[in-house]
LODRENFI-680761 format. One line per field, with one value per residue (C-alpha): residue number from 1; residue in three letters; chain; x, y, z. Coordinates in nm, 3 decimals, m for minus. Layout:
# LODRENFI-680761
num (NUM,...)
residu (ALA,...)
chaine (A,...)
X (X,...)
Y (Y,...)
Z (Z,...)
//
This chain:
# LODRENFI-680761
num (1,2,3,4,5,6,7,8,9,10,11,12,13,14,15,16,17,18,19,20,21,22,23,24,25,26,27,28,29,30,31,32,33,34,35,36,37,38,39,40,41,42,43,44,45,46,47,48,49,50,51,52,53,54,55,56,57,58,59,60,61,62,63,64,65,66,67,68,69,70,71,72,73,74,75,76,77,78,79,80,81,82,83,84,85,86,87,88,89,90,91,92,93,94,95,96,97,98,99,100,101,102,103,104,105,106,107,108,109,110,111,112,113,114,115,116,117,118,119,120,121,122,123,124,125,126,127,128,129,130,131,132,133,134,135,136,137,138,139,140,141,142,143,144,145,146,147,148,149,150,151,152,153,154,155,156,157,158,159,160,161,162,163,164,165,166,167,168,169,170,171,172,173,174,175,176,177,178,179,180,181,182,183,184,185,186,187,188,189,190,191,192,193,194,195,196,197,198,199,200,201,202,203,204,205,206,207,208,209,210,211,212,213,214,215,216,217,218,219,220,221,222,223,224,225,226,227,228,229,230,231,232,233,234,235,236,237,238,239,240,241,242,243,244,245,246,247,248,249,250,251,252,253,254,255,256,257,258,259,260,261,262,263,264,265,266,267,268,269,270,271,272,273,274,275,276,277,278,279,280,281,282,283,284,285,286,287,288,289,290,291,292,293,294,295,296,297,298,299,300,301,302,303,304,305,306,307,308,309,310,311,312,313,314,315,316,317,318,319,320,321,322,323,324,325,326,327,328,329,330,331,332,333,334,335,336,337,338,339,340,341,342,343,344,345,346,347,348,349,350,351,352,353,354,355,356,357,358,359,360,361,362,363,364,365,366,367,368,369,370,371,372,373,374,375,376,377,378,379,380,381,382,383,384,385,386,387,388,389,390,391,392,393,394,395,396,397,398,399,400,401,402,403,404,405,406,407,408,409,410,411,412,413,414,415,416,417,418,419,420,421,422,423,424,425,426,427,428,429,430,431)
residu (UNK,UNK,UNK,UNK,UNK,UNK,UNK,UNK,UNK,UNK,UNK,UNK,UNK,UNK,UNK,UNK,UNK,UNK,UNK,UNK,UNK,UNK,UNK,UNK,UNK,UNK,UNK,UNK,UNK,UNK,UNK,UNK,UNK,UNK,UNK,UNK,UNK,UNK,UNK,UNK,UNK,UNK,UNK,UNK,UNK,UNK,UNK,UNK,UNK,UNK,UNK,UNK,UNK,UNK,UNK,UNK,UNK,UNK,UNK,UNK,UNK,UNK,UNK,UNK,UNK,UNK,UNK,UNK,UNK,UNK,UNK,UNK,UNK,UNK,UNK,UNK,UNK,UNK,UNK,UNK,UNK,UNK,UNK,UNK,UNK,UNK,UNK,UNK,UNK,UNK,UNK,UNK,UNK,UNK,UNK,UNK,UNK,UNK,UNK,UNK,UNK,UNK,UNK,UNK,UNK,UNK,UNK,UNK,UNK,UNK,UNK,UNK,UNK,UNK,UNK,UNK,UNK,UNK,UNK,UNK,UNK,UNK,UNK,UNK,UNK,UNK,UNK,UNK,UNK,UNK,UNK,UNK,UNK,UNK,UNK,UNK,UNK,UNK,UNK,UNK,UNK,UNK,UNK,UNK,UNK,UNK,UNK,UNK,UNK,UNK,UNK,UNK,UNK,UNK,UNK,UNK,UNK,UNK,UNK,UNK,UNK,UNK,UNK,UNK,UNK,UNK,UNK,UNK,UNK,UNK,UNK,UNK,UNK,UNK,UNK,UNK,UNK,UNK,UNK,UNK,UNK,UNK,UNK,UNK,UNK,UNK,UNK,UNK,UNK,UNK,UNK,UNK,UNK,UNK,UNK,UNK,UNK,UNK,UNK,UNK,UNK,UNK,UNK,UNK,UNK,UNK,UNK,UNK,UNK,UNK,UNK,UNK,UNK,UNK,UNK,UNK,UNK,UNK,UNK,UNK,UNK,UNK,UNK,UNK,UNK,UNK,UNK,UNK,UNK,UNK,UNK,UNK,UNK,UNK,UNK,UNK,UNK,UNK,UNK,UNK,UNK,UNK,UNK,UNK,UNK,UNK,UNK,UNK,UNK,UNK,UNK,UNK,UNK,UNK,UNK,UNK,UNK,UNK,UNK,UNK,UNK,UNK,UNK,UNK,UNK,UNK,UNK,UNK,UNK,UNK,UNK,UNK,UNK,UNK,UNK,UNK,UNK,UNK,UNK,UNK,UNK,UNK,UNK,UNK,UNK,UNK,UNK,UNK,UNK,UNK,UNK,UNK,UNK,UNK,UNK,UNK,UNK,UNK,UNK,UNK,UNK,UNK,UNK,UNK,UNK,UNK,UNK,UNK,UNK,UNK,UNK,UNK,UNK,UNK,UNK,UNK,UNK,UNK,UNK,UNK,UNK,UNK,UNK,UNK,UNK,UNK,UNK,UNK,UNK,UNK,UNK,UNK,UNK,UNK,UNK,UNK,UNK,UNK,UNK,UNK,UNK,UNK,UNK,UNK,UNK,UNK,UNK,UNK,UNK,UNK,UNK,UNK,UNK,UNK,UNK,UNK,UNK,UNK,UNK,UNK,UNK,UNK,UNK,UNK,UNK,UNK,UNK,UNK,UNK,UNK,UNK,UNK,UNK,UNK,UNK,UNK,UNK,UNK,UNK,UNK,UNK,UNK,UNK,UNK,UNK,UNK,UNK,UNK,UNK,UNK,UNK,UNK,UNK,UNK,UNK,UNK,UNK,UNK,UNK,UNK,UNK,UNK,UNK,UNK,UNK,UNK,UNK,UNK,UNK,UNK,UNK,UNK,UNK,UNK,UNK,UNK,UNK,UNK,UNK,UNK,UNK,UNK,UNK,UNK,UNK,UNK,UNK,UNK,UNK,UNK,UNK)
chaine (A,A,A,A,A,A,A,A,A,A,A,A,A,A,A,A,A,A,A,A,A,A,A,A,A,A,A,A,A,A,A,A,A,A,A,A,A,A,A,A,A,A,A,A,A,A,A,A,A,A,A,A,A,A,A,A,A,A,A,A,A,A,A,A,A,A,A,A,A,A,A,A,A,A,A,A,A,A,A,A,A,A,A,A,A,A,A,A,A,A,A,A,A,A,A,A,A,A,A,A,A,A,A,A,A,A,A,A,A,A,A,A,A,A,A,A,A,A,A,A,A,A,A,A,A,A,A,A,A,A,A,A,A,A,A,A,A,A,A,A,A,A,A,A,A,A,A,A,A,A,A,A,A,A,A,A,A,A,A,A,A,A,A,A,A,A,A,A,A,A,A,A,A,A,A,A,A,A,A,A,A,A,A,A,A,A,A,A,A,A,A,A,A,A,A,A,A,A,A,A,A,A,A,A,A,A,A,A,A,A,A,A,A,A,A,A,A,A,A,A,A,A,A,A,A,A,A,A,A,A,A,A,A,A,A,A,A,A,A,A,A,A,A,A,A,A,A,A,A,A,A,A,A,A,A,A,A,A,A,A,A,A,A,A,A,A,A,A,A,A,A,A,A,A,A,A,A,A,A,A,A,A,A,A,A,A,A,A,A,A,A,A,A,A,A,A,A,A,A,A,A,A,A,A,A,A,A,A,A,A,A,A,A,A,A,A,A,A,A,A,A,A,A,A,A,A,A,A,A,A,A,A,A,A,A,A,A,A,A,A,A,A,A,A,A,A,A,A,A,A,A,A,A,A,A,A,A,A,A,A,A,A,A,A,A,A,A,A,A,A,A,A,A,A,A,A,A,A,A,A,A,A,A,A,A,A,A,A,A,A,A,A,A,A,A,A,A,A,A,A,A,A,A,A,A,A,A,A,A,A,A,A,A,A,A,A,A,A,A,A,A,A,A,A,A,A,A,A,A,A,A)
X (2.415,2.567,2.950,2.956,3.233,3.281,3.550,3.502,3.522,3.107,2.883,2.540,2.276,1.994,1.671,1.505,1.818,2.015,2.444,2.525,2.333,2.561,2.760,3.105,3.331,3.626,3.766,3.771,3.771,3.477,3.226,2.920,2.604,2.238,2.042,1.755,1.964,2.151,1.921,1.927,2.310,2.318,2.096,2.272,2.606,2.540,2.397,2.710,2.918,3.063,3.078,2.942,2.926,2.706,2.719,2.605,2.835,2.718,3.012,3.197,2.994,3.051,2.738,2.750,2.484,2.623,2.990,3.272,3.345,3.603,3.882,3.683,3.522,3.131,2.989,2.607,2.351,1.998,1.850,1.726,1.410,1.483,1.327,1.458,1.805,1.728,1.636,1.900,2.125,1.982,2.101,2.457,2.422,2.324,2.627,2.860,2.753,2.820,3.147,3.296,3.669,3.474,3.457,3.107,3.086,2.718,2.722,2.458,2.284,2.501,2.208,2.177,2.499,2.501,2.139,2.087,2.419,2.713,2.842,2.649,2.819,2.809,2.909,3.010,3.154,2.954,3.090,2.872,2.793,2.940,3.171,3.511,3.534,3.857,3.672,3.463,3.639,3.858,3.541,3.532,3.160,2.910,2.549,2.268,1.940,1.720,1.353,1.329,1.007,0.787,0.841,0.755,0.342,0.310,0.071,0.308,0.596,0.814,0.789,1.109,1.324,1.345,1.334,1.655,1.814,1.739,1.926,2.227,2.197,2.187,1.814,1.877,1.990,1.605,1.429,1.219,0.873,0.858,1.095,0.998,1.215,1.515,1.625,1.963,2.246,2.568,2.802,3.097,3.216,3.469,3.119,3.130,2.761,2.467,2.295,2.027,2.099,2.219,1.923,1.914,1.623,1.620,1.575,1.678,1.939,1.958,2.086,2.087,2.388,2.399,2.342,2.036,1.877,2.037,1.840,1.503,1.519,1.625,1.319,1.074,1.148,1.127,0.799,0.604,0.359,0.433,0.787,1.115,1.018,0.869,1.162,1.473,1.787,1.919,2.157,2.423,2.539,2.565,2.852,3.153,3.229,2.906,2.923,2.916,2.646,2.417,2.101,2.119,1.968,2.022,2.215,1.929,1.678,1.365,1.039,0.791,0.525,0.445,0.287,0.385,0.191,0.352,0.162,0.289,0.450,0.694,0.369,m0.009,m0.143,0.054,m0.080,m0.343,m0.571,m0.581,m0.934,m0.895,m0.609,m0.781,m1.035,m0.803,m0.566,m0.885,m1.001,m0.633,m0.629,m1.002,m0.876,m0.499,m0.392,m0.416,m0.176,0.067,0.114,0.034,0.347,0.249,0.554,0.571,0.761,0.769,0.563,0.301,0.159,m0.060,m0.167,m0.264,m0.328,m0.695,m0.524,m0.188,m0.505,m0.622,m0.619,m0.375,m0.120,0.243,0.392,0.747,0.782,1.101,1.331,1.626,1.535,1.736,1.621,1.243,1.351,1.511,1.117,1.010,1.249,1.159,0.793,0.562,0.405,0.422,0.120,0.229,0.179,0.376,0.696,1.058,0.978,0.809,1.110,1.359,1.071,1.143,1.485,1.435,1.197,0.914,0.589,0.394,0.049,0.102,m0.140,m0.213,m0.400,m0.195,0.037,0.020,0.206,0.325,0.474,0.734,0.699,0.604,0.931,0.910,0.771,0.649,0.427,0.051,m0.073,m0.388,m0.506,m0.768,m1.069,m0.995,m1.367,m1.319,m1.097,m1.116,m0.788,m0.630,m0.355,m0.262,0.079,0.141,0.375,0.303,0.510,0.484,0.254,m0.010,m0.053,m0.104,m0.364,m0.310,m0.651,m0.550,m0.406,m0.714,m0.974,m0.847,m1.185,m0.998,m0.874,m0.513,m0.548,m0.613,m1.006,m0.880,m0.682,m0.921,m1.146,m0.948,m1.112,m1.002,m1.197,m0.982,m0.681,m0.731,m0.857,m0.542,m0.368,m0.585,m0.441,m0.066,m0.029)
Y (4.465,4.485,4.481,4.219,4.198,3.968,3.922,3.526,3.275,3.167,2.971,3.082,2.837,3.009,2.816,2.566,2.511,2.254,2.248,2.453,2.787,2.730,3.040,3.082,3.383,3.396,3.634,4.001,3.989,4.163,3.983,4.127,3.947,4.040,4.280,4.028,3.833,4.077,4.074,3.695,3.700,3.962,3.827,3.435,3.595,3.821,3.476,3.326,3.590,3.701,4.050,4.171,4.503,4.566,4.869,4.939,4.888,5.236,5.427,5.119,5.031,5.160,5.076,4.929,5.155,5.104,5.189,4.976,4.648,4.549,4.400,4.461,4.232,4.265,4.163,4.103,4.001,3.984,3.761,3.435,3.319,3.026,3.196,3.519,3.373,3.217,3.587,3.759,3.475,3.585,3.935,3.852,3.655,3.990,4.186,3.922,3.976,4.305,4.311,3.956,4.019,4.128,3.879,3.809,3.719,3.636,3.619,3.361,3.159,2.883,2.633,2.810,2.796,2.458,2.330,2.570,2.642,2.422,2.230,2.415,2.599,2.937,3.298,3.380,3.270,3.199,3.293,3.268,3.460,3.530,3.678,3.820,4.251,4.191,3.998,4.279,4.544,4.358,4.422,4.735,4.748,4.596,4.516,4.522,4.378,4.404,4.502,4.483,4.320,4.234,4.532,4.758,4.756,5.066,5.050,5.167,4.938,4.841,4.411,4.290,4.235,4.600,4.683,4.439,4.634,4.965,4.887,4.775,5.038,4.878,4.896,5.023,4.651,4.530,4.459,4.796,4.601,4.592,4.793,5.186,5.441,5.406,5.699,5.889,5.696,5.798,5.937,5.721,5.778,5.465,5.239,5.020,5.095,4.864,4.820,4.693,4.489,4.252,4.196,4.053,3.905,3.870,3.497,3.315,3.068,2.711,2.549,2.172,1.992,1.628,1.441,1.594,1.563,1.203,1.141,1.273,0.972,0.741,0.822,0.883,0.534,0.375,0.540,0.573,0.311,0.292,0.182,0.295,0.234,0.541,0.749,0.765,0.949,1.188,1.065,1.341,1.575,1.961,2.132,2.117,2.469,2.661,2.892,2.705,2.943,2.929,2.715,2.389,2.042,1.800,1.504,1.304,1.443,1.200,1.216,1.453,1.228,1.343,1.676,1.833,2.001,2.186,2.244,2.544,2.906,3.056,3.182,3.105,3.390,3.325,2.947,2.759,2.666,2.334,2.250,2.389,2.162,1.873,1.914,2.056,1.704,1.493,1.696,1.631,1.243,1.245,1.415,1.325,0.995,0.832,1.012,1.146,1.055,1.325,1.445,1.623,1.817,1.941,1.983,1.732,2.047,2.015,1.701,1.828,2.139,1.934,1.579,1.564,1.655,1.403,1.119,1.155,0.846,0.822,1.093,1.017,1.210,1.393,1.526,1.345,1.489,1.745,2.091,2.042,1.694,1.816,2.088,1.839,1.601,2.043,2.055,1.703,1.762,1.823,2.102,2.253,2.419,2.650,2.929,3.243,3.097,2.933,2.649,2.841,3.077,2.736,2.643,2.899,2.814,2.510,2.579,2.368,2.501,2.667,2.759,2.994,3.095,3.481,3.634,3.885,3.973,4.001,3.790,4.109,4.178,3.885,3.664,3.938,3.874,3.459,3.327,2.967,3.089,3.078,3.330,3.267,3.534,3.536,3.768,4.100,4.167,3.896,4.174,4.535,4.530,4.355,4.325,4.382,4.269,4.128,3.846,3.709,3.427,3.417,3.181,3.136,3.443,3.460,3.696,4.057,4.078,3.754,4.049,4.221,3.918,3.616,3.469,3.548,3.297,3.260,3.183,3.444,3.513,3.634,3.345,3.087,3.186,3.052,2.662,2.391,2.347,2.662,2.487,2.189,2.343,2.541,2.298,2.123,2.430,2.386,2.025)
Z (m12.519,m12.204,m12.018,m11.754,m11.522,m11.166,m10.917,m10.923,m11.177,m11.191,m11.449,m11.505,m11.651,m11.874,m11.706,m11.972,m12.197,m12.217,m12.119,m12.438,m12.280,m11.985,m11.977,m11.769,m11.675,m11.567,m11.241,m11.314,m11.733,m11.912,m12.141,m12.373,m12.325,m12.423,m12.245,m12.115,m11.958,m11.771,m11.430,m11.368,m11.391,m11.155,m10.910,m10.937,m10.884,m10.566,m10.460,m10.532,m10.333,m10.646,m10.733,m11.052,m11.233,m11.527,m11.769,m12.094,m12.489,m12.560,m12.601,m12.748,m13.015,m13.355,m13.503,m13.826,m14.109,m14.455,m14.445,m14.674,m14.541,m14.760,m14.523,m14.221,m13.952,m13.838,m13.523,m13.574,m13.280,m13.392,m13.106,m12.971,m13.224,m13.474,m13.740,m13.692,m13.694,m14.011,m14.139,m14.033,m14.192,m14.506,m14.393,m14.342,m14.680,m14.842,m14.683,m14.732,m15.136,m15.122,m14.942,m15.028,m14.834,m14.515,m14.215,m14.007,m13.669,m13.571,m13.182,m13.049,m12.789,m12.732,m12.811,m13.116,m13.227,m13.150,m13.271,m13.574,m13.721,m13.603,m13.849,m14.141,m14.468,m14.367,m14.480,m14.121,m13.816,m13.503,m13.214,m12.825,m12.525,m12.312,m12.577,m12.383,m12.452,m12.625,m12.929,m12.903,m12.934,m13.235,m13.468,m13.698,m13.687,m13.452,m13.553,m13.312,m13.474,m13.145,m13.150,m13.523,m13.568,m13.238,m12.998,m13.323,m13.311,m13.526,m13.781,m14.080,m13.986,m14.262,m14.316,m14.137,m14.432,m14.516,m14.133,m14.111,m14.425,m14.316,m14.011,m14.201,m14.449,m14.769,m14.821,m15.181,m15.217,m15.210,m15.516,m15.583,m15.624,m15.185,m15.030,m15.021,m15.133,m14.944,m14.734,m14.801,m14.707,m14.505,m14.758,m14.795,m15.124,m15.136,m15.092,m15.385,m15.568,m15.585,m15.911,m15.993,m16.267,m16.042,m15.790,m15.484,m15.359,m14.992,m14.822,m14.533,m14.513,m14.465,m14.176,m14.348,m14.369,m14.597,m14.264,m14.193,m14.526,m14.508,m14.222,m14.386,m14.637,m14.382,m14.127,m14.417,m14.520,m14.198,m14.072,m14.415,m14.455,m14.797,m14.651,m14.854,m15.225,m15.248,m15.181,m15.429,m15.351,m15.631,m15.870,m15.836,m15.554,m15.542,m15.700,m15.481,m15.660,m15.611,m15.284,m14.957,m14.843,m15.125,m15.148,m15.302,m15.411,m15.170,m15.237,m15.107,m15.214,m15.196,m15.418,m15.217,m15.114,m14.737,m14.662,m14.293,m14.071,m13.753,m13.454,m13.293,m13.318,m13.074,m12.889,m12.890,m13.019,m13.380,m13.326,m13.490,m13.222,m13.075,m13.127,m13.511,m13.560,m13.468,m13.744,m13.982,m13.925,m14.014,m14.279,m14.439,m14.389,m14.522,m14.785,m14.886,m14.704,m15.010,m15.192,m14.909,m14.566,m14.310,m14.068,m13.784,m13.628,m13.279,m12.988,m12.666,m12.494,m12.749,m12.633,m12.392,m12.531,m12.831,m12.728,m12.875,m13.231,m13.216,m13.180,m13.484,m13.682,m13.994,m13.899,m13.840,m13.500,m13.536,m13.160,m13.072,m13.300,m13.302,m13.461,m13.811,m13.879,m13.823,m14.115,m14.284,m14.325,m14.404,m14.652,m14.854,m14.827,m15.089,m14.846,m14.517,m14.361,m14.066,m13.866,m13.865,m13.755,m13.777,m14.022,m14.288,m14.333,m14.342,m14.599,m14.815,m14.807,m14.943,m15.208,m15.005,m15.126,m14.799,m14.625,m14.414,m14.116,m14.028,m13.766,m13.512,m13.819,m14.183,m14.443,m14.559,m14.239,m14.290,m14.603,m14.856,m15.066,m15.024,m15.383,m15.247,m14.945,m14.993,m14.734,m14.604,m14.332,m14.085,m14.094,m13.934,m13.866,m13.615,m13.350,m13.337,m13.313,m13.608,m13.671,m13.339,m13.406,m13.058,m12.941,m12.649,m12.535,m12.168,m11.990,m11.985,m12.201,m12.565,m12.676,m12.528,m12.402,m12.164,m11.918,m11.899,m11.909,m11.777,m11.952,m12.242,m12.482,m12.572,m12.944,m13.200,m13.266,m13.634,m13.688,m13.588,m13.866,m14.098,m14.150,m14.206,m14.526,m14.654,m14.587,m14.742,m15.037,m15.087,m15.034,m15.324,m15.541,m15.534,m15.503)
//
């Protein structure tokens, strides 16, 4: 994290999100924003005439590793990724247990915030950056979940879950079946103890609200052939007394009859080929359209990349829709199949059963604790340098090798020898 200080009152726009990453601050007062964002303001500003002076939160942070939290307030920052939001939710859920009078801030994105958690029964606040040093420097603890899981490429790297409670210190809260011996904590002898007869088995957190699981039935209804009789609301809601934070049954919750497929990962080298997909989509109608209607989810900048796959006949196309109502269809469906990414942890959330595709990582890197994922993993023989554990969003790169052969291909060579046949006969298994 960084200080961030200018003479003039300026906005800065982050470039490719929409209004609510607009970030404004105000003449000569200091705000705390993320490191990799920290050049562009600088260089938008001095365009703007505007003075601006950077330093670094290191001698104001008082980093957060275990100690009591009873009465106190925590600032956590984890990062920008959907799916890692939804883990370190399930973090702060975990803490939150353990220290029920403490108060959570979880600073964000503001299209985060505003996509992903606004509105949503939460065990924290959210709170956005540019966040003003006074807020700051009002929390006991701060803590900073960068480079937990995709700058680490070591070969013994804990999965993320215990990486994330390592970093928070209560690692000896993980069930003991995963999680290594934890090391020695701090001693703080006023720490109220763990035990283990209570166990807490880490997941991520749901985002849905009513009216997004409302909306589920409503669009399954209206773009299932089979048209709304085959979707029937429950008969009673959730408790009004359970936890707001804690999973539950929706109040519409609609017989599973639709299985979901979603196109993409964050970047192409955790994503199912194009080419693959477009088998794998026909071998699924072929194989299930009689029994469940196929829902292909994607993003408006998957259309091209995968145009040959989104014509295949008997699929339905969810690319026009807002990011919790395409985990709301995830979270009614009888089954997701996905690559490593943000809808398979929301999936686990909701108890959706899952096949899960693994080349670059291992399911044990991420979902090793998640009891409805069906792993299936790519052949290692297929790079000599699997897992490579890479992440590779930028474009057009995807693959590592891409930036030493540009005849290289972007997708995974592990990953794509998964088939499609494989799939579908997995699927076959838990349906």
């Amino acid at each position: 994290m960084k200080f961030v200080t200018t003479s003039k009152t300026c906005r800065f726009g982050v470039e490719g999100c929409d209004n609510s990453s607009v970030m404004d601050f105000l003449a000569d007062q200091t705000y705390v924003v993320p490191d990799f964002i920290t050049h562009g303001i600088a260089c938008e500003m001095r365009e703007l005439s505007g003075h601006v002076r950077i330093s670094g939160t290191g001698h104001y942070i008082r980093p957060y590793c275990g100690q009591d939290l009873r009465g106190k307030r925590l600032l956590a920052w984890r990062g920008c990724g959907i799916g890692d939001q939804l883990m370190w939710a399930g973090l702060l859920v975990a803490i939150q247990h353990r220290f029920p009078t403490c108060q959570i801030v979880n600073l964000c994105a503001g299209n985060i915030a505003h996509h992903l958690w606004a509105g949503a029964d939460l065990p924290f606040q959210t709170a956005t950056y540019p966040m003003p040093r006074e807020e700051w420097d009002a929390c006991d603890y701060h803590l900073i979940g960068d480079a937990l899981c995709e700058a680490d490429r070591e070969p013994d790297q804990p999965d993320v879950w215990t990486g994330m409670f390592r970093r928070a210190g209560i690692e000896n809260m993980l069930p003991d079946a995963l999680s290594p011996a934890p090391s020695s904590p701090p001693h703080h002898s006023t720490i109220p103890p763990f035990h283990h007869s209570t166990p807490f088995t880490p997941a991520p957190l749901t985002p849905l609200r009513q009216v997004d699981r409302l909306f589920a039935h409503e669009w399954l209804a209206s773009h299932s052939p089979a048209g709304s009789a085959g979707f029937q609301p429950a008969s009673s809601p959730p408790s009004p007394s359970s936890p707001p934070f804690e999973v539950r049954s929706s109040t519409f919750d609609v017989r599973r009859s639709h299985l979901v497929w979603q196109l993409s990962a964050s970047s192409p080298i955790r994503t199912y080929s194009p080419w693959a997909t477009a088998d794998a989509l026909a071998l699924l109608v072929a194989t299930f359209a009689s029994t469940h209607d196929i829902i292909v989810l994607g993003t408006r900048r998957d259309r091209e990349e995968f145009a040959t796959a989104l014509q295949t006949p008997g699929i339905i196309i969810a690319d026009e829709l807002e990011l919790r109502q395409g985990m709301a269809l995830v979270a009614a469906a009888a089954a997701l199949i996905a690559p490593d990414s943000c809808m398979g942890h929301l999936a686990q959330a909701e108890n959706t059963p899952t096949i899960s595709l693994w080349g670059s990582f291992l399911p044990q890197d991420r979902v090793g604790y998640y009891s409805v994922h069906h792993p299936l993993v790519g052949d290692p023989a297929a790079c000599d340098r699997a897992p490579c554990r890479a992440h590779e969003p930028g474009k057009p790169q995807g693959c590592p090798r891409c930036g030493e052969d540009p005849r290289a291909c972007r997708y995974c060579a592990v990953l794509a020898t998964i088939t499609p046949a494989a799939i579908v006969a997995k699927l076959q298994e838990i349906l």
